[in-house]
Every structure is written in structure tokens, then in C-alpha cells.
C-alpha positions as MATLAB code, in Angstrom:
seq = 'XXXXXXXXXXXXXXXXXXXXXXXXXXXXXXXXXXXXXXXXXXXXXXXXXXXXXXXXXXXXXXXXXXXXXXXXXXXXXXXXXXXXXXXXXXXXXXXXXXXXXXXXXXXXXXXXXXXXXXXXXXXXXXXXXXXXXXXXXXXXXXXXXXXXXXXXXXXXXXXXXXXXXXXXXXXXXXXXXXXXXXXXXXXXXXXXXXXXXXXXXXXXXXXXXXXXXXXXXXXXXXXXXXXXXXXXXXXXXXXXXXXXXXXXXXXXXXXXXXXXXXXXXXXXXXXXXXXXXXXXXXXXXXXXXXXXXXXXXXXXXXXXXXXXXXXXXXXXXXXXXXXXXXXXXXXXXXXXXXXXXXXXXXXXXXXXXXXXXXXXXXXXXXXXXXXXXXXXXXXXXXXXXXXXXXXXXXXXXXXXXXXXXXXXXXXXXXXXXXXXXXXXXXXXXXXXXXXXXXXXXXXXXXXXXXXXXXXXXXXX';
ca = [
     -36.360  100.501  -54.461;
     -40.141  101.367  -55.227;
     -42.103   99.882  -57.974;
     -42.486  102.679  -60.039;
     -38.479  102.847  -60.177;
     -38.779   99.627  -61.338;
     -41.133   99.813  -63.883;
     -39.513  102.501  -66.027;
     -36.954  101.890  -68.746;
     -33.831  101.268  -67.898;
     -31.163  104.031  -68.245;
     -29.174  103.481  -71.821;
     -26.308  104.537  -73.358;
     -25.707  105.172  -77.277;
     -26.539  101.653  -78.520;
     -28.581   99.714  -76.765;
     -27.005   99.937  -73.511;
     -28.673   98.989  -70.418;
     -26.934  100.486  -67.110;
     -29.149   98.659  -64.645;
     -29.228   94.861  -64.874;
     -30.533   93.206  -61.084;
     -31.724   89.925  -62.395;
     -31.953   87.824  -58.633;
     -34.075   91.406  -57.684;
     -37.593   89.766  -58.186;
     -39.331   93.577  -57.929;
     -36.840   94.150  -61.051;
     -37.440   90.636  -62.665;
     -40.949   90.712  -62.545;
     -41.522   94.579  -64.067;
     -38.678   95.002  -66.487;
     -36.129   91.764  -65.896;
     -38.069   89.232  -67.628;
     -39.368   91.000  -70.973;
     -35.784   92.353  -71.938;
     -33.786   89.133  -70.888;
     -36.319   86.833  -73.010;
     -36.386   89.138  -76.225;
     -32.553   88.874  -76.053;
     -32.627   85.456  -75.321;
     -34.983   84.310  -78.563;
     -32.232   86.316  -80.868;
     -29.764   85.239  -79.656;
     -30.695   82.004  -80.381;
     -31.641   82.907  -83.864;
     -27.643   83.535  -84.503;
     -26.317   80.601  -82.717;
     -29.074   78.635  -84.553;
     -27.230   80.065  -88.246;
     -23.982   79.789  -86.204;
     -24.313   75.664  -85.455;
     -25.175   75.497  -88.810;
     -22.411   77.144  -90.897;
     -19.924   75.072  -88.168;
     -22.001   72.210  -89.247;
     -21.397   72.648  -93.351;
     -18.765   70.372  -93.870;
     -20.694   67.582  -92.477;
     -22.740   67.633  -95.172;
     -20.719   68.787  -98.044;
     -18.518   65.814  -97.684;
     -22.178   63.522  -98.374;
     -21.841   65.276 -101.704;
     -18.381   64.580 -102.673;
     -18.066   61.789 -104.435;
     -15.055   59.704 -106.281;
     -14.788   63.000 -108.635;
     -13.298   64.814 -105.173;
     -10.292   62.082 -105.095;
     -10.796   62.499 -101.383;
     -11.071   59.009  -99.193;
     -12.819   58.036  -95.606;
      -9.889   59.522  -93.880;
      -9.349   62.328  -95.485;
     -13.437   63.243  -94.925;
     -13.361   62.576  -91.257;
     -10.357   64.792  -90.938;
     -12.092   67.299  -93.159;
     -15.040   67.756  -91.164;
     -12.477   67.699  -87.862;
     -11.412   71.299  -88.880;
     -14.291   73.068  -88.319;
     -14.200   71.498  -84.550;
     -11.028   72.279  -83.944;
     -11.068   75.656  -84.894;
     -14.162   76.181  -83.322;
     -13.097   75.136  -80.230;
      -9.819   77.596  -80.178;
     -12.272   80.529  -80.838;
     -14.718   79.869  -78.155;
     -12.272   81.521  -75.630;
     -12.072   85.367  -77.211;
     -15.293   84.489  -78.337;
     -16.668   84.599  -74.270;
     -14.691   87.957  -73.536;
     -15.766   89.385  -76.606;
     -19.213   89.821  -74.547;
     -17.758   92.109  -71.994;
     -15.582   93.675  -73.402;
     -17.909   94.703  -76.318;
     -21.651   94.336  -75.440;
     -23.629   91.037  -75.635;
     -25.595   93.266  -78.408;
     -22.658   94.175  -80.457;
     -20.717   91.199  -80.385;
     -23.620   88.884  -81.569;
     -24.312   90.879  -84.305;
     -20.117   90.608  -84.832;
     -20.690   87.202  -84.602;
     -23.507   86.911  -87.116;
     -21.839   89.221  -89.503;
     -18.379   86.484  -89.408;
     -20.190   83.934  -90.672;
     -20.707   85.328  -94.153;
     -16.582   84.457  -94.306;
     -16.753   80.797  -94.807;
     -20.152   80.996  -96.621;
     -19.027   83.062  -99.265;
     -15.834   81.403  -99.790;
     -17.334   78.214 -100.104;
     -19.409   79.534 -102.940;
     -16.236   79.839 -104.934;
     -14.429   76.811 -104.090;
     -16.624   73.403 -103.551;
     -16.513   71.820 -107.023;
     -14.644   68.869 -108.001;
     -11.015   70.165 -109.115;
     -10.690   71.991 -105.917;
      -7.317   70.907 -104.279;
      -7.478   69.396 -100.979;
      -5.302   71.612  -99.080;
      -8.023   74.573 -100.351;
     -11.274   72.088  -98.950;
      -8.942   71.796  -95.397;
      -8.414   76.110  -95.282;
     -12.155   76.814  -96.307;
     -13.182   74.147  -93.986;
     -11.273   75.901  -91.058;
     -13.084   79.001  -92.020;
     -16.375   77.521  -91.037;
     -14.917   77.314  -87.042;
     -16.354   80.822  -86.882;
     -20.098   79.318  -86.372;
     -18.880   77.401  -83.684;
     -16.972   80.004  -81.660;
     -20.592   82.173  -81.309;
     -22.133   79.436  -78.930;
     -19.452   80.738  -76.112;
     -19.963   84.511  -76.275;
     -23.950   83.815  -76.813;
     -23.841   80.953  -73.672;
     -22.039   83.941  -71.519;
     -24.585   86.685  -72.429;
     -27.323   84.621  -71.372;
     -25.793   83.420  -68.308;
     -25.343   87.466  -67.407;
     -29.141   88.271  -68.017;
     -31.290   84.946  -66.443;
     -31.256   84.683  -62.116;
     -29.680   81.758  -61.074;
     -33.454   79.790  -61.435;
     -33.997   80.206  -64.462;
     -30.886   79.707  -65.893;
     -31.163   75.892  -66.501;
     -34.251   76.390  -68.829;
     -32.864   79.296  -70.224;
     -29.355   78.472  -70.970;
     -30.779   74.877  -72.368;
     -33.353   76.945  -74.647;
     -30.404   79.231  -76.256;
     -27.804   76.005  -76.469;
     -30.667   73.847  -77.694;
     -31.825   75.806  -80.364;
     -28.230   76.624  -81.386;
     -28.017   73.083  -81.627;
     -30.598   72.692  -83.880;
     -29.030   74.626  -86.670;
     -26.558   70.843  -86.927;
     -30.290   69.095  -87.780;
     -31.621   71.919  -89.998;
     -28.203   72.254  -91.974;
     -28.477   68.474  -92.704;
     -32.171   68.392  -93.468;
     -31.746   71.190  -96.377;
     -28.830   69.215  -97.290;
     -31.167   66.244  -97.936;
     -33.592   68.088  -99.308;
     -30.758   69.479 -101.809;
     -29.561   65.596 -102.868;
     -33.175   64.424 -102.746;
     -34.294   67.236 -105.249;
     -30.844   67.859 -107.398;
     -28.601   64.676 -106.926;
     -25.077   64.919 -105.530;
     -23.780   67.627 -107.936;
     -24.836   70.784 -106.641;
     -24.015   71.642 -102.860;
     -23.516   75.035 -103.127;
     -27.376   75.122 -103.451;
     -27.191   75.413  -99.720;
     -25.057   78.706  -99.830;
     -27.564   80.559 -101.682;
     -30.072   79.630  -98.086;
     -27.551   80.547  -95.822;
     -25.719   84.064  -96.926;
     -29.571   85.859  -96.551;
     -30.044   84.330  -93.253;
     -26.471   85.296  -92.226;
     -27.628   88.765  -93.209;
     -31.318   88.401  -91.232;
     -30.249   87.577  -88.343;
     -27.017   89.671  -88.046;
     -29.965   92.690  -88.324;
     -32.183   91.144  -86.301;
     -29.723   91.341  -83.608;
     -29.198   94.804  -84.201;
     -32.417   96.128  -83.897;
     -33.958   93.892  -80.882;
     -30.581   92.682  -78.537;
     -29.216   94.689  -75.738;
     -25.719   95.460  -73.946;
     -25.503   95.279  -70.816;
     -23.133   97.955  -68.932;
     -22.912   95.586  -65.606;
     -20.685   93.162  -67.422;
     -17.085   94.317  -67.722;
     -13.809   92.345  -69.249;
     -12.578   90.820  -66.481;
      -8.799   89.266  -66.584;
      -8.824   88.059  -63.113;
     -12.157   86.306  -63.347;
     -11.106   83.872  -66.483;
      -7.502   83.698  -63.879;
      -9.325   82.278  -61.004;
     -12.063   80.398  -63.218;
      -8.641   78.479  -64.954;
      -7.479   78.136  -61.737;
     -10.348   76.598  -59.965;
     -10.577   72.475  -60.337;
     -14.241   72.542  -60.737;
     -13.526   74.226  -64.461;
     -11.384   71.592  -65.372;
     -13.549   69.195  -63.585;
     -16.825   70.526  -65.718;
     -14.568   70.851  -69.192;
     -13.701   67.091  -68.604;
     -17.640   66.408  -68.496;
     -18.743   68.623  -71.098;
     -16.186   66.722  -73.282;
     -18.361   63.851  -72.619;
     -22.000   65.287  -73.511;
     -21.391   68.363  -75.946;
     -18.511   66.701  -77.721;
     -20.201   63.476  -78.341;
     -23.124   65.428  -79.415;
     -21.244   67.556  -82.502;
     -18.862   64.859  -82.932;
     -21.558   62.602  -83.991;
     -23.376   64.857  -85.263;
     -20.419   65.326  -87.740;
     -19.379   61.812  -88.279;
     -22.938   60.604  -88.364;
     -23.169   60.391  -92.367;
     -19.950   59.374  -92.966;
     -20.041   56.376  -90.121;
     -23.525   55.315  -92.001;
     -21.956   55.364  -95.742;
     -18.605   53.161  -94.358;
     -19.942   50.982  -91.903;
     -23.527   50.114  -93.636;
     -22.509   51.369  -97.070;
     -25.332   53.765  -97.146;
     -25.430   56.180 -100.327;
     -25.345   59.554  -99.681;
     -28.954   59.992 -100.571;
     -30.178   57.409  -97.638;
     -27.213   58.713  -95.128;
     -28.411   62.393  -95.633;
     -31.963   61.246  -95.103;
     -31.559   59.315  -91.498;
     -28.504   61.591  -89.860;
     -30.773   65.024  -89.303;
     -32.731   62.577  -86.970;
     -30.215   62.604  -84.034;
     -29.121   65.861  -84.347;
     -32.464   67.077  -83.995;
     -33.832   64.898  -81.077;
     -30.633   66.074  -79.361;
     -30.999   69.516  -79.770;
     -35.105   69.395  -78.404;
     -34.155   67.623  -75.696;
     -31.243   69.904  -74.466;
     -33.862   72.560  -72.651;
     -35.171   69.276  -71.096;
     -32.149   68.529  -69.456;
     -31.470   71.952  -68.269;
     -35.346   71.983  -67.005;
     -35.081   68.497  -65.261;
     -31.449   70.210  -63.710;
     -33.539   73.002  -62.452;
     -36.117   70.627  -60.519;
     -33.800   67.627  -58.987;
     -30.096   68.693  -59.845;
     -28.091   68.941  -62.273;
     -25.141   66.298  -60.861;
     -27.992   64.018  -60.217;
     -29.266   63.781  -64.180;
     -25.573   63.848  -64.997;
     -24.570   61.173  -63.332;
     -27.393   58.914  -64.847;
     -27.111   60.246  -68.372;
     -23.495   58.818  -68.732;
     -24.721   55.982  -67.758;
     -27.004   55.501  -70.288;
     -24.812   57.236  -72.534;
     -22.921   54.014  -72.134;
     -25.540   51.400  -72.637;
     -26.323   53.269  -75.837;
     -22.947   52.889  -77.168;
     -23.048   49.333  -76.268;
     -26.074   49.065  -78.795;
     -24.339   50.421  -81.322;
     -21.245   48.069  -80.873;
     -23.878   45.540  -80.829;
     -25.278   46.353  -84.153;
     -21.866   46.920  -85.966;
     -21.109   43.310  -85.075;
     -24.099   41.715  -86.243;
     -24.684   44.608  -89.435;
     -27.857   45.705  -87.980;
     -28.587   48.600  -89.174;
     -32.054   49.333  -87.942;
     -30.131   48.775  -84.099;
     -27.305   50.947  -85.022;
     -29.415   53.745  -85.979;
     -31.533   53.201  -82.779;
     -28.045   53.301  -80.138;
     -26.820   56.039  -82.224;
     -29.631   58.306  -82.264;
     -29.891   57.410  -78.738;
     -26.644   58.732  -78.422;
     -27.465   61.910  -79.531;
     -30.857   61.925  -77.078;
     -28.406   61.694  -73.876;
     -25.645   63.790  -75.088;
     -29.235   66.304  -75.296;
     -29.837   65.952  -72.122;
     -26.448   66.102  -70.692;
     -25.847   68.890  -72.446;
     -28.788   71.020  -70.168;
     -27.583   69.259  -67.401;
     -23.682   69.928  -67.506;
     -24.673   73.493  -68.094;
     -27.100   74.133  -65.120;
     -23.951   72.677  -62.938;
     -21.608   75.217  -63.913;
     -23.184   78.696  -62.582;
     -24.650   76.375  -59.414;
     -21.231   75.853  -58.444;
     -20.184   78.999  -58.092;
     -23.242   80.358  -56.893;
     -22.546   77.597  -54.277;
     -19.100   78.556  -53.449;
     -20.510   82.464  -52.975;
     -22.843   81.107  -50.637;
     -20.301   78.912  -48.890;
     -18.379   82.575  -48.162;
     -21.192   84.129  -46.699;
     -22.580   82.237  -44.074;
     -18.422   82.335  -43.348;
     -19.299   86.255  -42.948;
     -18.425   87.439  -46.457;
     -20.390   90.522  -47.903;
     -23.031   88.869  -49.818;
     -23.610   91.584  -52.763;
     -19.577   91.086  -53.468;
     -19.801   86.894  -53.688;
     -22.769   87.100  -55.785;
     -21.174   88.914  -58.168;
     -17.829   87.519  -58.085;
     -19.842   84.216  -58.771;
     -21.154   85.945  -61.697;
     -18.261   86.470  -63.590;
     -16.061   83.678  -62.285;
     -19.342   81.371  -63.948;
     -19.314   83.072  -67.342;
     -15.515   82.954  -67.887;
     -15.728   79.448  -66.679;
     -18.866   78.944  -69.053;
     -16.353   79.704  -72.066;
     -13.536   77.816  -71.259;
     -15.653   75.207  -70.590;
     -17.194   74.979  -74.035;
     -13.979   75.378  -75.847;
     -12.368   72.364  -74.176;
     -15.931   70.242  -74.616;
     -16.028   71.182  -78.168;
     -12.665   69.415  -78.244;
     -14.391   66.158  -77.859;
     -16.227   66.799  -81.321;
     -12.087   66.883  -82.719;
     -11.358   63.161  -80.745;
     -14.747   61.659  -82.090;
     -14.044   62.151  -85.265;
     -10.139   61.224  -84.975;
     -10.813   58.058  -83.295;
     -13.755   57.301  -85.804;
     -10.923   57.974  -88.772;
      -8.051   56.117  -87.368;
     -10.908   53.311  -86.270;
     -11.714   53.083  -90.074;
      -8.684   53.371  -91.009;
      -6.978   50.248  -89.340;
     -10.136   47.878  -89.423;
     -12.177   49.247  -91.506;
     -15.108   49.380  -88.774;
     -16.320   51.703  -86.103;
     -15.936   49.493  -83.555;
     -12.859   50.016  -81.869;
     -13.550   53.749  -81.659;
     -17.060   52.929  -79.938;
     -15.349   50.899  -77.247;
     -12.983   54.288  -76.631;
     -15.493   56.062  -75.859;
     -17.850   53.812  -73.946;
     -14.677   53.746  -71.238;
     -14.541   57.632  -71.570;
     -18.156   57.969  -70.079;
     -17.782   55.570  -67.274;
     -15.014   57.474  -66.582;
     -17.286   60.767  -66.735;
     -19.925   59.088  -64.583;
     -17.299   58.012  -62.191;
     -16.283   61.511  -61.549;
     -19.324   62.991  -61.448;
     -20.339   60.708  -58.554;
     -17.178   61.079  -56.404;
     -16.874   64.694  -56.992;
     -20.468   65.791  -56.863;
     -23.074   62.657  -55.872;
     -21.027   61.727  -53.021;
     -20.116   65.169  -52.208;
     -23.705   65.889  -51.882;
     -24.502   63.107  -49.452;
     -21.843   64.822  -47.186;
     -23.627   68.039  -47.238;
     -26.543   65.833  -45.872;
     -24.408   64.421  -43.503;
     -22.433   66.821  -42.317;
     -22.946   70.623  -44.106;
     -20.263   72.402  -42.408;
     -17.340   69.909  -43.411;
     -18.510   68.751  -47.156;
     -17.012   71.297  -50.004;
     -19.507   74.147  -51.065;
     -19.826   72.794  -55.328;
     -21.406   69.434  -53.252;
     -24.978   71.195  -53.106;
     -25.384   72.031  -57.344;
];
């Protein structure tokens, strides 16, 4: 292929369509590869940033509703479980939606969903309000969390397999900063207007909704290399390493928007924090969280991703020993330190976990063949068997944002403290740590020691 093939526009369809897509082609990265996959990449994380944020509403609504709502501790934590839940379920059509409709198309389908639970909130959060209506509207805002999957699988399509650590941890990361930016207007809202207006934040968000949703039509591509594929989400299901991965990503992504949601609501029951000084420290961890994220996926890129797994649980797990720490001796300075720590690792796991998952399978391609396999055929069968694995993946890790806040409920429920749930989950990520170094770690030292007999996923 010469360089002047290379440096022309790629052939399009109607719509933004681009026919040619050779990302691991570094003639085709460096002349036309890079420019188009980084324009798509910076609006795409425009929506996902809105979309984290509408999934994050309820987390700070329920900081405004006070003994008017007739709503208690429970009933908030299961409130703000909804949106989690029903995020989670939509994350699967969410990642086919991208081949089967354009990355292009189906952000900006994405996007234009989120007005849904916007707008009916408008009508509907004021005291009087039923509960059973808070629980439906609430479900409503799941659509902002099913747009990380099909935005996670686009990018995966349009970055080579280096650069998809920083580039995956860049879109997820500031995605995950809509949870901090959500909760920062929402103090800004209580700081300025007290407690009694939250639909203030409505009239921010249905513009935006609209901004980006355009944004993404005029800039984003589609591109005509990625097709629906029923027998690559079959063998991705099918493969261990998914439910392997899924298992982990409970452990970094669901701790990070499961805290992220409880984070108010563990501050104003456990320290008795108004809503006023909750709203004004929970941003904090949220934010750090998301920054970090690219980190992780940039550290994956340089010395593994199992590696910085492996050691992020574990210090996932002294963190959560801080905070069981501070609940027992009511410091609340030390509690906000382990917990925003917390949301630091569950950052950087986040990057890391991700890098893993297309490494895998790249792995497993190149496993096939030096076993005499034609190597344009495994390359792209790892392609698609990674981004239907990337989606099914984040559904099941959102998940873990559901259990945090369960446990938290039922853990404030029976003894009035969020002890008991801390200790749950400090066993879940030795547990995740464990894994990661008998599956991967110690897989790894095989390859070392012996290539041809250690499992291909041992080299991520």
C-alpha cells in the first residue's frame, strides 16, 4: 500500500461512513489512523461524560430529599440502586448497538435517550411525589449508564492494540467524571438555593443532552469494518476469561459507581452529615477516581495490566480497612481519607481491568498463529471476540454498583452502621486479588518458564 493511498480520505458512505479502518497498519495510523480515531474518541467522551452523569442523578437528588419526601435510609439506598441495575441490563444491546448501527449513529442514539429521564424528572421530583413514581423515574435514568458499553466498544474498534490502554482509560475516565461533575453542580445548587430546588440541575442538563447529541453528529464516524456479530458475543460468553474479567471488573468499576452512589448517603447516616456538608466532600472521590482511570490504563500499557491489578486490590483492601477503622472510632477526617482512597484504586483498576481484556484475546490470536493459523483471520477474530467481551463485561461489573449499595442498605438497616457491609467487601477483593494472581500473575511466570506449555491470556 503506498503512502499516497494512505494519505487520502477514506472512502465513505451516506453518513459518515468510513470503509477502510487498518488501525495496527502504522503507514495507515500515522497518515489518516490517528486524526480520525482521536476526534471520535474526544466526543465520544463528551456523551459518556453527560451519560455518567444523568445515571448519576439520583445520587444526588436523594441529598435533597428531606423528611417532606417520607422516604427513609433504606428506601434512598434502594432508590439510587435502580439506576445501577438498569444500567447494567442495558449495557449488553447497548455494545451491539455499535455494529449493528454505526459507532456514529448510535452515540448520537445514545445522547438523544438521555433527554427521557431528564425531562421526566422535571415533572415529578417535588415532595408529594409517590414513591413507586421516584423508583420508575429513577429506572429511567439507567439509560446514561448503558452508553459507557456501546462507547467502550467503539473505541476499542478504532485504537491498535498499544494504544488502547490510554485510550480506552481516557474515554472511561472522562465518562466517569460526569459522577463528580453531577455532584459538584448539585452542591453548588444546595450551597446557592438550599435543599428545595433540585430540579435546578435539569435546566443544566437537557441543553447539554442536546449539545452533545449534535456534536456527535457532526464530528463522529461509522465505521463499515465492524459488523453485528452473533457468534462473537457466543464464543466471548463462552470463553472463561469473560467471566473471569466480569468477576474483576465487579471489583474495580462496581466499587467505583457504587460508592460513588452511596457516598452521600453513607456520610449523612454514619457521621450525620447534613446534606449541605455531604454534597460538599462526596464530588471529591468521584473525581480523583475518574483522573486517575487513564493512569491506570497508561501504567497497564508500560508494565501490564494483571501486574497493576493484582496490587490495586490489594490496596483496595487496606483502604477499606481504614474506613472500618474510622467507623469504629467516628473519625471522620479517616473515613473520608480510606473512602476517597477507595475511589483512587477503583480509578486505577478501572484502566487496568480494561487494558487486560483486548490483551487477552490479542494473546490468544497470537497463541493460534505461531500454531500456523492465518494471522489476518486471528487478529480480527480477536477484534470482535474483545468488544463483545468488552460489553458483557461492563454490564456484569456495573452489577457491583447494585451489591454496594444493597449491602450498604441492609448494613444500615440491621446495625445501623456501615460496618458490616465494609467487611463484605474487603473479603470480595482478596478474593479478586487472589484470582488475578493464580489466573494471570502465576500464569505469567509460566510463560517465563516454559512458553510453549503456559495458556496464551498468561502474557496480558
Amino acid at each position: 500500500m503506498s503512502t499516497d493511498e494512505l494519505s487520502s480520505s477514506p472512502p465513505r458512505r451516506a453518513g459518515r461512513w468510513i470503509e477502510r479502518w487498518e488501525p495496527e497498519n502504522p503507514e495507515f495510523w500515522a497518515t489518516i489512523g490517528r486524526k480520525v480515531a482521536t476526534r471520535n474518541l474526544w466526543f465520544s467522551i463528551f456523551v459518556e461524560h453527560v451519560g455518567f452523569s444523568v445515571w448519576s442523578l439520583w445520587s444526588v437528588f436523594v441529598l435533597f430529599m428531606g423528611p417532606e419526601y417520607h422516604i427513609d435510609t433504606a428506601g434512598k439506598f434502594f432508590l439510587v440502586s435502580t439506576p445501577t441495575l438498569v444500567g447494567s441490563i442495558l449495557r449488553v444491546p447497548y455494545t451491539f448497538g455499535v455494529a449493528r448501527f454505526g459507532g456514529r449513529n448510535f452515540t448520537v442514539f445514545s445522547g438523544l435517550m438521555l433527554l427521557i429521564p431528564t425531562v421526566v424528572a422535571a415533572f415529578v421530583v417535588h415532595p408529594g411525589t409517590s414513591y413507586t413514581t421516584f423508583m420508575v423515574v429513577a429506572a429511567l435514568a439507567g439509560f446514561g449508564g448503558g452508553n459507557f458499553a456501546s462507547s467502550m466498544t467503539n473505541i476499542n474498534t478504532l485504537f491498535p492494540e498499544g494504544r488502547k490502554g490510554l485510550a480506552l482509560g481516557l474515554n472511561a475516565g472522562g465518562g466517569n467524571l460526569g459522577v463528580a461533575v453531577v455532584q459538584l453542580i448539585g452542591l453548588l445548587i444546595i450551597g446557592v438555593s438550599g435543599v428545595a430546588h433540585p430540579r435546578l440541575m435539569l435546566a443544566v442538563y437537557i441543553p447539554l443532552i442536546v449539545i452533545v447529541s449534535l456534536c456527535a453528529v457532526l464530528f463522529m464516524d461509522n465505521l463499515a469494518t465492524v459488523r453485528n456479530d452473533t457468534g462473537a458475543a457466543k464464543e466471548a460468553v463462552s470463553d472463561p476469561q469473560t467471566g473471569i474479567m466480569s468477576l474483576l471488573y465487579i471489583g474495580t468499576f462496581g466499587s467505583f459507581i457504587g460508592y460513588s452512589f452511596a457516598f452521600g448517603l453513607v456520610l449523612q447516616n454514619e457521621f450525620h452529615r447534613t446534606p449541605l456538608q455531604a454534597a460538599a466532600v462526596t464530588f471529591i472521590g468521584p473525581l480523583l477516581g475518574s483522573l486517575i482511570r487513564p493512569v491506570g490504563g497508561w501504567l497497564s500499557d508500560r508494565v501490564g495490566g494483571t501486574r497493576v491489578t493484582f496490587w490495586n486490590f490489594l490496596l483496595m483492601g487496606v483502604a477499606t480497612l481504614v474506613c472500618v477503622l474510622a467507623s469504629n472510632t467516628s473519625s471522620l477526617a479517616l473515613f473520608t481519607v480510606g473512602f476517597i482512597a477507595l475511589f483512587v484504586f477503583s480509578g486505577v483498576g478501572n484502566g487496568s481491568t480494561y487494558k487486560m481484556i483486548p490483551a487477552i484475546f490479542r494473546a490468544k490470536a497470537l497463541a493460534a498463529i505461531d500454531a500456523g493459523e492465518d494471522p489476518e483471520a486471528a487478529l480480527l477474530r480477536a477484534r470482535r471476540v474483545s468488544g463483545a467481551a468488552i460489553g458483557i463485561i461492563s454490564a456484569v461489573g456495573a452489577l457491583g454498583g447494585l451489591l454496594i449499595n444493597m449491602a450498604f442498605r441492609e448494613s444500615f438497616a440491621v446495625t445501623k452502621s456501615g460496618v458490616p457491609a465494609f467487611y463484605g467487601f474487603l473479603v470480595f477483593y482478596v478474593v479478586c486479588a487472589a484470582v488475578t494472581y493464580a489466573v494471570y500473575l502465576r500464569g505469567a511466570k509460566a510463560v517465563a518458564d516454559s512458553p510453549a506449555g503456559a495458556p496464551a491470556y498468561a502474557r496480558v
